[in-house]
MMTF fields as JSON, N, C-alpha, C and O atoms, coordinates in Angstrom:
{
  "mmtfVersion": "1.0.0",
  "mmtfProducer": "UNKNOWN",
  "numBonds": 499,
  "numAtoms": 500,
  "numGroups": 125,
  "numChains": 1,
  "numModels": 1,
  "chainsPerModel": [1],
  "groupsPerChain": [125],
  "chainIdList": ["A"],
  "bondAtomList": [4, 2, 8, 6, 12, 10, 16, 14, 20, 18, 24, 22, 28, 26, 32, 30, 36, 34, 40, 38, 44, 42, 48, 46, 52, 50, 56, 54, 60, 58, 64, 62, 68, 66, 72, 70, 76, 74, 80, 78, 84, 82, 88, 86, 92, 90, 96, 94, 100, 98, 104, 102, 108, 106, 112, 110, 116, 114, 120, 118, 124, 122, 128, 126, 132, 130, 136, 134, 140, 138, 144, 142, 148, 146, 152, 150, 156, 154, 160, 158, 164, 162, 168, 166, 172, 170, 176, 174, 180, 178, 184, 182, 188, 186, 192, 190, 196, 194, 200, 198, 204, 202, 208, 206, 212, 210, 216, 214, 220, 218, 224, 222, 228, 226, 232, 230, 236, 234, 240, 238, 244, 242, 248, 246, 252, 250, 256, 254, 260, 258, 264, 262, 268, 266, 272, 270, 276, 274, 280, 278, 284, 282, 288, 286, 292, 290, 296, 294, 300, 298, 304, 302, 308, 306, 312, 310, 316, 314, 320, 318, 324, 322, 328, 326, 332, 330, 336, 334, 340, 338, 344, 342, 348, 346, 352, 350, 356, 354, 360, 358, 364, 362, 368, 366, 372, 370, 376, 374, 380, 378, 384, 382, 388, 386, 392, 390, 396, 394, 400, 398, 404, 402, 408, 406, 412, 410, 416, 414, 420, 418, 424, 422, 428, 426, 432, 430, 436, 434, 440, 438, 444, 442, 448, 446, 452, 450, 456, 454, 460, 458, 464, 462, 468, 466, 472, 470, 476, 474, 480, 478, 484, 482, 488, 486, 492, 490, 496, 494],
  "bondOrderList": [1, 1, 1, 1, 1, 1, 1, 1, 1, 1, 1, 1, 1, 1, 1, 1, 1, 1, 1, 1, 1, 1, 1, 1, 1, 1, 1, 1, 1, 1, 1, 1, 1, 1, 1, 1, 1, 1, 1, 1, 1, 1, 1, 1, 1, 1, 1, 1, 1, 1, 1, 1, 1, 1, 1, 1, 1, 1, 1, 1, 1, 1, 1, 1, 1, 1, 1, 1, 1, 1, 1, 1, 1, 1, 1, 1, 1, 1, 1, 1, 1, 1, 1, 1, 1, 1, 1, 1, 1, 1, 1, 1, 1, 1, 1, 1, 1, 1, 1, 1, 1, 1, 1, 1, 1, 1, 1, 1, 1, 1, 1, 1, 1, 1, 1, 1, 1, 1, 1, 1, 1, 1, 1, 1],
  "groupList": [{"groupName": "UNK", "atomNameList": ["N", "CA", "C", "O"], "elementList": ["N", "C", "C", "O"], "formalChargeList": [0, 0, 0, 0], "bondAtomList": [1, 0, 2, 1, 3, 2], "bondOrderList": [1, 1, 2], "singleLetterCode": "X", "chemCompType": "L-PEPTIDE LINKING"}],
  "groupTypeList": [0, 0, 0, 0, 0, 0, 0, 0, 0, 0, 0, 0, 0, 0, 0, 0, 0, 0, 0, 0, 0, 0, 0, 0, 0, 0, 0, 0, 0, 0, 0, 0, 0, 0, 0, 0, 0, 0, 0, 0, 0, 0, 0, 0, 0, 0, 0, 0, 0, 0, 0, 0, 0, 0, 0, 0, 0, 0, 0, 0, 0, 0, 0, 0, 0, 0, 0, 0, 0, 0, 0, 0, 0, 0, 0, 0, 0, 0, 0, 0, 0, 0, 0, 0, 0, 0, 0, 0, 0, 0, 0, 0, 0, 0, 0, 0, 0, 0, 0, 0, 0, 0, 0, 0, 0, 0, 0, 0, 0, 0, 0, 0, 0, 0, 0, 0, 0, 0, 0, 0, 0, 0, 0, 0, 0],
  "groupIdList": [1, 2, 3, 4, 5, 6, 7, 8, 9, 10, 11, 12, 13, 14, 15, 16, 17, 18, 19, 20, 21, 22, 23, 24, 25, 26, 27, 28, 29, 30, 31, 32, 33, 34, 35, 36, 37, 38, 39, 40, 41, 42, 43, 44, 45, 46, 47, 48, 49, 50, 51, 52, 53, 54, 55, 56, 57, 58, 59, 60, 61, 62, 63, 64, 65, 66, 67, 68, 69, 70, 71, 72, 73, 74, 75, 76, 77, 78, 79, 80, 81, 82, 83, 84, 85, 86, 87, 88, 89, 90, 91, 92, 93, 94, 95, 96, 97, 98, 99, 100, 101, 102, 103, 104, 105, 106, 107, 108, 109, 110, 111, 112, 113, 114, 115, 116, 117, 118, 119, 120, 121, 122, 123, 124, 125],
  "secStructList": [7, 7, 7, 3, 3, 3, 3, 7, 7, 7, 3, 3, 3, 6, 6, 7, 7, 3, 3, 3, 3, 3, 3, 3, 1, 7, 6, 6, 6, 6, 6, 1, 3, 3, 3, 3, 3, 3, 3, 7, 6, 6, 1, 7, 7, 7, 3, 3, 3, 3, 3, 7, 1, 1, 1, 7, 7, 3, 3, 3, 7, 6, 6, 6, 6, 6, 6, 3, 3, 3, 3, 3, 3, 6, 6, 6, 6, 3, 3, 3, 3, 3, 3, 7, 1, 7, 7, 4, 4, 4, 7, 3, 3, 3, 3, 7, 3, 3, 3, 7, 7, 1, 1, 7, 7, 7, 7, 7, 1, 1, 1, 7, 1, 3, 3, 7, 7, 7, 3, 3, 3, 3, 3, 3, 7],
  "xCoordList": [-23.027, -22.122, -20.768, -20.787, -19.906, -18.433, -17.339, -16.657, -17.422, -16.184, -15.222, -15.069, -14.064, -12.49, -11.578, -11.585, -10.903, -9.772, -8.483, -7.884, -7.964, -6.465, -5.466, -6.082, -4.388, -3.373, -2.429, -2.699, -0.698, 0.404, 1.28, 2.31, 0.524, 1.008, 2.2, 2.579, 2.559, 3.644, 4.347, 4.149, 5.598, 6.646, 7.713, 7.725, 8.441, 9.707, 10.655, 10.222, 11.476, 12.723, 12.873, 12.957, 12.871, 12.752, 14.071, 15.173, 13.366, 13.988, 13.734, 14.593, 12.993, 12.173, 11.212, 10.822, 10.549, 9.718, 8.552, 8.837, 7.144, 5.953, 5.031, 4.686, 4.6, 3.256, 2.005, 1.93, 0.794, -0.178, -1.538, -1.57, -2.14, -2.92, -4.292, -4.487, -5.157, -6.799, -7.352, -7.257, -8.011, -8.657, -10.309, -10.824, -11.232, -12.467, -13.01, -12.281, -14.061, -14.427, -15.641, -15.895, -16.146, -17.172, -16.521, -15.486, -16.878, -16.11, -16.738, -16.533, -17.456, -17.96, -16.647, -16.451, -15.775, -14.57, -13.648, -12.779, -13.841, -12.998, -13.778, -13.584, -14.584, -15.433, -14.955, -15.049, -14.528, -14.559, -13.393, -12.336, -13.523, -11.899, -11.915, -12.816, -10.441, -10.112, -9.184, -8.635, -9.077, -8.302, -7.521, -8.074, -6.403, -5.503, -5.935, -5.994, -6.323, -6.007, -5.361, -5.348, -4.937, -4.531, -3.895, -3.154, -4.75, -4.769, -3.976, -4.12, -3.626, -2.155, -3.264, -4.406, -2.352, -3.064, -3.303, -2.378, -4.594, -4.902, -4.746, -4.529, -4.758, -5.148, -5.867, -6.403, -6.287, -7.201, -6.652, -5.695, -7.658, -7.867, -6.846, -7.287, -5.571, -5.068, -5.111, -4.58, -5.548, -5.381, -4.178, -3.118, -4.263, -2.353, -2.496, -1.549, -3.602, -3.347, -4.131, -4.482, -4.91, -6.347, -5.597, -4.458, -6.45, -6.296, -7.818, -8.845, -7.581, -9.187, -9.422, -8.578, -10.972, -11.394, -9.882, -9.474, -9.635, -9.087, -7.415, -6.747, -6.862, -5.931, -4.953, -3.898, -5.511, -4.738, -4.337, -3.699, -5.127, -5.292, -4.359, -5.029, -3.582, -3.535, -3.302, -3.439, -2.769, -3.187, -2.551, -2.849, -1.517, -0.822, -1.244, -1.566, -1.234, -1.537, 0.611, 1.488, 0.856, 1.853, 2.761, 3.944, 2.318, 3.59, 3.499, 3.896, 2.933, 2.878, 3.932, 4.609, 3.98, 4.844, 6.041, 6.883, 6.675, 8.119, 8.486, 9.458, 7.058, 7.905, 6.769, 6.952, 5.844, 4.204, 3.929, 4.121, 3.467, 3.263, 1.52, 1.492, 0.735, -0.749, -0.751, -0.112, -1.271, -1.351, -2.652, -3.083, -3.255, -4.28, -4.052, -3.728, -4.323, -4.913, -5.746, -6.333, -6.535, -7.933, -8.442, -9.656, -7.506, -7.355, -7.8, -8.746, -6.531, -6.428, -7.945, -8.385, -8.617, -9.155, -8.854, -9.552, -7.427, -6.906, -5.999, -5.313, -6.014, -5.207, -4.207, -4.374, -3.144, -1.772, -1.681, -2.129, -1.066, 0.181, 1.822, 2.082, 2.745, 3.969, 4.762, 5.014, 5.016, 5.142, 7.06, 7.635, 7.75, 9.135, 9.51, 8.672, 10.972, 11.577, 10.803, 10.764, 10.066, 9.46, 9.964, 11.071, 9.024, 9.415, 8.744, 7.781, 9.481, 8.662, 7.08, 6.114, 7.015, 5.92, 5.002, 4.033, 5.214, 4.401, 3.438, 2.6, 3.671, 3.281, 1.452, 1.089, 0.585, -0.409, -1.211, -0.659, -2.652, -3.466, -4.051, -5.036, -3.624, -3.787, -5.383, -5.908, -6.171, -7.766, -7.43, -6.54, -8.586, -8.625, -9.775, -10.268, -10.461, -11.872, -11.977, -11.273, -13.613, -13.786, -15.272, -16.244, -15.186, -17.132, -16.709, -15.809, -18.076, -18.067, -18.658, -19.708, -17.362, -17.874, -16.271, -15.097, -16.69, -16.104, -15.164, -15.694, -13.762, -12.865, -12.491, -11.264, -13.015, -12.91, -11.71, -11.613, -11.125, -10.644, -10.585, -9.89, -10.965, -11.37, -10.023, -9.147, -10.164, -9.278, -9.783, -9.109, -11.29, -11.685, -12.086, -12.539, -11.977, -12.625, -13.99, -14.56, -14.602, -16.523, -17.211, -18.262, -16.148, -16.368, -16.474, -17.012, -15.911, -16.237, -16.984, -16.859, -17.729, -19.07, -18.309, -19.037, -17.529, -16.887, -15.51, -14.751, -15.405, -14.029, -13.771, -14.586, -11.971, -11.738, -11.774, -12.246, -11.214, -10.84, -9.935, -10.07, -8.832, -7.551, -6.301, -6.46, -4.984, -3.941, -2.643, -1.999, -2.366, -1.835, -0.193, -0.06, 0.991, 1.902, 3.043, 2.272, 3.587, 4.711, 6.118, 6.996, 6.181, 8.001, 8.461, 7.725, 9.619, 10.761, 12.081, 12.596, 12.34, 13.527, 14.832, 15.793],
  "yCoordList": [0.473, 1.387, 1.362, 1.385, 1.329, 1.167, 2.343, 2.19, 3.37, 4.517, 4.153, 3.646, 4.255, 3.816, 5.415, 6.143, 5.292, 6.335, 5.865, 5.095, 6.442, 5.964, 6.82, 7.448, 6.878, 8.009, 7.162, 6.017, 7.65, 7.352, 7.461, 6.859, 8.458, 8.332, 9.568, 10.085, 9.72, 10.956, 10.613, 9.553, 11.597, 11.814, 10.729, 10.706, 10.0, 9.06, 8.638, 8.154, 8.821, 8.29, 6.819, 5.785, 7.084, 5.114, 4.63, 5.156, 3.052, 2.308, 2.542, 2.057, 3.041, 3.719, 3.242, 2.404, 3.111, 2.523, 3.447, 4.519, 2.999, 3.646, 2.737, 1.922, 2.704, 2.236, 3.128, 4.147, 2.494, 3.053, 2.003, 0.792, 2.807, 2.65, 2.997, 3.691, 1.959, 2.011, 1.913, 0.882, 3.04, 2.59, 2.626, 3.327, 1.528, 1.988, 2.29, 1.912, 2.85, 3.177, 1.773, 1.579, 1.124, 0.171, -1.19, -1.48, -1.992, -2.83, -4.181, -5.274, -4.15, -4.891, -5.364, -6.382, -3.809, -4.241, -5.247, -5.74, -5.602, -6.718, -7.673, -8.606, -8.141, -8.855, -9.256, -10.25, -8.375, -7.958, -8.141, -8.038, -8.493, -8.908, -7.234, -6.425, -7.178, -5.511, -5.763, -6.851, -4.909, -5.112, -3.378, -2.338, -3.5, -2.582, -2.94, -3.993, -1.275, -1.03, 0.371, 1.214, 0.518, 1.825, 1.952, 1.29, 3.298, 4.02, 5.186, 6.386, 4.981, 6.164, 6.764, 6.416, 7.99, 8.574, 8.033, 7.616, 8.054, 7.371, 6.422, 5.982, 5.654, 4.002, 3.494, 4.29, 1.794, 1.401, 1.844, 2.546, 1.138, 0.908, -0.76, -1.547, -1.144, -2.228, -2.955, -2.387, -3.933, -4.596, -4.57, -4.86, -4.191, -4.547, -5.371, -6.153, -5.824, -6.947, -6.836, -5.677, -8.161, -8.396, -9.177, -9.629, -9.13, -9.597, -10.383, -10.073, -11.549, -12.079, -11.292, -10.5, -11.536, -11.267, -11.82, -11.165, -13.045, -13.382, -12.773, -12.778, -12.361, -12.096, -12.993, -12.666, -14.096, -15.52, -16.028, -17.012, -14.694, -15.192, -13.956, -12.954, -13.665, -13.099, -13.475, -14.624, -12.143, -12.251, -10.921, -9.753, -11.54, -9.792, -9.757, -10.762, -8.712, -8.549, -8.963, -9.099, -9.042, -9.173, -7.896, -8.042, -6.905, -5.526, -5.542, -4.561, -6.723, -5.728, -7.516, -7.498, -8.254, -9.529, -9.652, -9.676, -9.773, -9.697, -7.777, -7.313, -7.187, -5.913, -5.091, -3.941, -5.595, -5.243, -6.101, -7.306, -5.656, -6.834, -6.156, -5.114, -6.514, -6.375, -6.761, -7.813, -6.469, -7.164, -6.354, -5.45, -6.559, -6.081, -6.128, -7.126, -4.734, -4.984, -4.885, -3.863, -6.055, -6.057, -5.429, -5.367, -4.85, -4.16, -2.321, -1.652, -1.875, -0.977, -0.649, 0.467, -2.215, -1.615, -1.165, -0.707, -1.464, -1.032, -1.929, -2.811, -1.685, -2.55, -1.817, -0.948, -2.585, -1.424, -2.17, -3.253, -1.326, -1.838, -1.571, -0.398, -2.285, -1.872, -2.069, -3.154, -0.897, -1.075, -1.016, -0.122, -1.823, -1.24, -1.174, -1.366, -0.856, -1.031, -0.346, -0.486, 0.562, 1.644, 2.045, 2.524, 1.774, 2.305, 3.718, 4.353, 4.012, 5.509, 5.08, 5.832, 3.464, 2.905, 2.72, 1.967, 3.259, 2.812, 3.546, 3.272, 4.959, 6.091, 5.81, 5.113, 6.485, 6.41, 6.827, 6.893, 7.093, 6.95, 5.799, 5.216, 5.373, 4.299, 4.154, 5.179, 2.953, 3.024, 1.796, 0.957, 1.951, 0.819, 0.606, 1.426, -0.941, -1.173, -2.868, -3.869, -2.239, -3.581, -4.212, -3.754, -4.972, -6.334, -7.357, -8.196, -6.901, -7.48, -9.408, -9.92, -9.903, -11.147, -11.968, -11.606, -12.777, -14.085, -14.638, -15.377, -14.628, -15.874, -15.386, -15.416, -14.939, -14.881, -13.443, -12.325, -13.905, -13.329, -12.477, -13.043, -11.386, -10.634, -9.881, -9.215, -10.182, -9.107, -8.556, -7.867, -8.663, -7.718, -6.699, -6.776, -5.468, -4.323, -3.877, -2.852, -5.395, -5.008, -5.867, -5.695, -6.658, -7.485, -6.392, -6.671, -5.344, -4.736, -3.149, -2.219, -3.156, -2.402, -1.058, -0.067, -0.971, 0.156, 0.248, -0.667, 1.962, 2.446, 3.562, 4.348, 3.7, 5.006, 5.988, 5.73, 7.365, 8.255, 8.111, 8.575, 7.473, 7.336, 8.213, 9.204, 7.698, 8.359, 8.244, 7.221, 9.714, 9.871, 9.271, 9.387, 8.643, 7.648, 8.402, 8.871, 8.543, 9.183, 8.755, 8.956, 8.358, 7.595, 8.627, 9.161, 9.14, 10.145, 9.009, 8.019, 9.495, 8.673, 9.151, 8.382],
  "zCoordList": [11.505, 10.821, 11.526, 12.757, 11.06, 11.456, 10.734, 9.721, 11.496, 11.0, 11.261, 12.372, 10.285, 9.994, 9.347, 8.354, 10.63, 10.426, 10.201, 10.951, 8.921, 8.557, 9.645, 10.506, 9.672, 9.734, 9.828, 10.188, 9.432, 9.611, 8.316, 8.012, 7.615, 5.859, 6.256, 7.307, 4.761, 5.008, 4.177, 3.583, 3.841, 2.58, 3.434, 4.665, 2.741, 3.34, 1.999, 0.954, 2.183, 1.028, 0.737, 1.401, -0.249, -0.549, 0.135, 0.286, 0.598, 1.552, 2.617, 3.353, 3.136, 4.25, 4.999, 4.186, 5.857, 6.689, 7.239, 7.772, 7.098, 7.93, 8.275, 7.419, 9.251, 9.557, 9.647, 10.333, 8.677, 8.713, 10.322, 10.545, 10.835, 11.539, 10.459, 9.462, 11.425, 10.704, 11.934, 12.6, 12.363, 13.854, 13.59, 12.719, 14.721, 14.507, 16.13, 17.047, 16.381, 17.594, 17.805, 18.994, 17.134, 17.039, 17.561, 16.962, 18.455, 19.003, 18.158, 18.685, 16.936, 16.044, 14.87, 14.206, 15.055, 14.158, 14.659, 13.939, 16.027, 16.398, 15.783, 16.561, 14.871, 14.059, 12.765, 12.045, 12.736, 10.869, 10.336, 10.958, 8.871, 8.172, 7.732, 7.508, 7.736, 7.202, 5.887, 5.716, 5.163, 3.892, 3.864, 4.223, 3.435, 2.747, 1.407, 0.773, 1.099, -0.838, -1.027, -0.13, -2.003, -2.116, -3.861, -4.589, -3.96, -5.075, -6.066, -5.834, -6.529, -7.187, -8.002, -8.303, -8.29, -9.518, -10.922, -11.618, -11.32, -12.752, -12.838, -13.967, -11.864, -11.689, -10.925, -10.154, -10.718, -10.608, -9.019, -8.693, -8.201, -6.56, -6.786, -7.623, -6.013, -5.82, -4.606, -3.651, -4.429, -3.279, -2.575, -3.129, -1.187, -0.355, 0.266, 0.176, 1.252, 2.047, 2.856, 3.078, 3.843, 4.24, 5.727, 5.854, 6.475, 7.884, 7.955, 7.352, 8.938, 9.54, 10.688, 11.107, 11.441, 12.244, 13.972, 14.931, 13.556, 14.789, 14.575, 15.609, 13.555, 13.447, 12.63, 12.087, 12.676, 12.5, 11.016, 10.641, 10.142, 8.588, 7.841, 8.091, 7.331, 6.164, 5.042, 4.622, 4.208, 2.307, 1.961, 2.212, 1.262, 0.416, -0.976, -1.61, -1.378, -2.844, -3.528, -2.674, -4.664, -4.678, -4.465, -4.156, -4.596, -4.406, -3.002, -2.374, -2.306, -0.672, -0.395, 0.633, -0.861, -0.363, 0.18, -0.718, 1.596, 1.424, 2.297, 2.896, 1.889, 2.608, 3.25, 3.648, 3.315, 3.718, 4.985, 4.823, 6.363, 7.416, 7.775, 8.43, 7.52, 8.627, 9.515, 9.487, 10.825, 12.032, 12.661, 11.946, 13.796, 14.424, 16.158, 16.8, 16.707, 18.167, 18.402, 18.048, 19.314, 19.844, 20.801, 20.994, 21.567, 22.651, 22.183, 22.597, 21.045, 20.522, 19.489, 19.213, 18.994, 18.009, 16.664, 15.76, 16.804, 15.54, 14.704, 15.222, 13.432, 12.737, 11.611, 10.756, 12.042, 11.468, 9.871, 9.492, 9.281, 8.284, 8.122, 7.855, 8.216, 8.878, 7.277, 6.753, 6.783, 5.744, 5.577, 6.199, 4.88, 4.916, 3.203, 2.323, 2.966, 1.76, 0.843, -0.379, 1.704, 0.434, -1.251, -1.496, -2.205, -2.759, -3.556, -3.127, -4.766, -5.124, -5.6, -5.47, -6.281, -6.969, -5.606, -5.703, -4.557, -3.385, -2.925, -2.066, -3.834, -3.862, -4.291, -5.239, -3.408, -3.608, -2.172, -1.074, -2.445, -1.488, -0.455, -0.91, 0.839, 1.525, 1.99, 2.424, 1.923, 2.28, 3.129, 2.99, 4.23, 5.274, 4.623, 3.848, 5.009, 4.503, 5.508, 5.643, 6.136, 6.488, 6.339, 5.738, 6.809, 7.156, 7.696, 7.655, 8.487, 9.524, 9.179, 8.792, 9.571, 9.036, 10.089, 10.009, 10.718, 11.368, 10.635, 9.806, 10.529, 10.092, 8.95, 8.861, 8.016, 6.345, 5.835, 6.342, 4.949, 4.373, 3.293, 2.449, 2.877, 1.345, 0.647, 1.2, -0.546, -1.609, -2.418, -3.184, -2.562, -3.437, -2.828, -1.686, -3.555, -2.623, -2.833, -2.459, -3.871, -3.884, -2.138, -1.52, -1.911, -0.716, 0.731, 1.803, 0.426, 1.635, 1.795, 0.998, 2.982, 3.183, 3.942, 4.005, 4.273, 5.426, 4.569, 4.252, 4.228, 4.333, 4.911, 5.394, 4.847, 5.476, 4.494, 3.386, 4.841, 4.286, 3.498, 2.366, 3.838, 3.298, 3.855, 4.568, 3.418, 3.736, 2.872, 2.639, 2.383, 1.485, 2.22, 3.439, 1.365, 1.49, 0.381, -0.456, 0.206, -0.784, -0.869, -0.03, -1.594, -1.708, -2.278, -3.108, -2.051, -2.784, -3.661, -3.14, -4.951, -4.909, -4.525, -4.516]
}
C-alpha cells in the first residue's frame, strides 16, 4: 500500500506559477511511475503528465506541454509538478497517482493502483 499526499494548490492569477508536491512515506515509491491528472468540474479526469521510476522518462498530456515540468526527489520521496503560465482553464482538482512498476511510463489513469487526495489549483483571470 502506498499513501500519496498532494499539497501546493491555491488561488494564483493567471500567468502565475505553483508547484504541486506528491509525497509518499513508502520507499517502494522510489519504484513507481507517478502520473499527474486533474479534474474540473463536470468533466472527465485529464491526464497532466507521468514521470518513470528513475526519473529519466517523461510524458505531458497536451495542456500541460511547454508550461507543465514533473520532476522527482529520491531523497525527498517526492515528486513535484512545477507548474507556470497558469491559466483560468487550469482550474481544477490536482491527483497524484502511482504503481509500482520499474522504467515504464503510464497516461492512463486505469493504469494506476495508488492515488492522492488531491489539491484544489485555481486560476483567477
Amino acid at each position: 500500500q502506498v499513501q500519496l499526499v498532494e499539497s501546493g494548490g491555491g488561488l494564483v492569477q493567471a500567468g502565475g506559477s505553483l508547484r504541486l508536491s506528491c509525497a509518499a512515506s513508502e520507499r517502494t515509491f522510489s519504484s513507481s511511475a507517478v502520473g499527474w491528472f486533474r479534474q474540473a468540474p463536470g468533466k472527465e479526469r485529464e491526464f497532466v503528465a507521468t514521470i518513470n521510476s528513475s526519473g529519466g522518462s517523461t510524458y505531458y498530456g497536451d495542456s500541460a506541454k511547454g508550461r507543465f515540468t514533473i520532476s522527482r526527489d529520491g531523497v525527498k520521496n517526492t515528486v513535484f509538478l512545477q507548474m507556470s503560465s497558469l491559466k483560468p482553464e487550469d482550474t481544477a482538482v490536482y491527483y497524484c497517482a502511482a504503481r509500482l512498476k520499474l522504467g515504464r511510463l503510464y497516461y492512463h489513469s486505469d493504469a494506476y493502483y495508488y492515488w492522492g487526495q488531491g489539491t484544489q489549483v485555481s486560476v483567477s483571470s
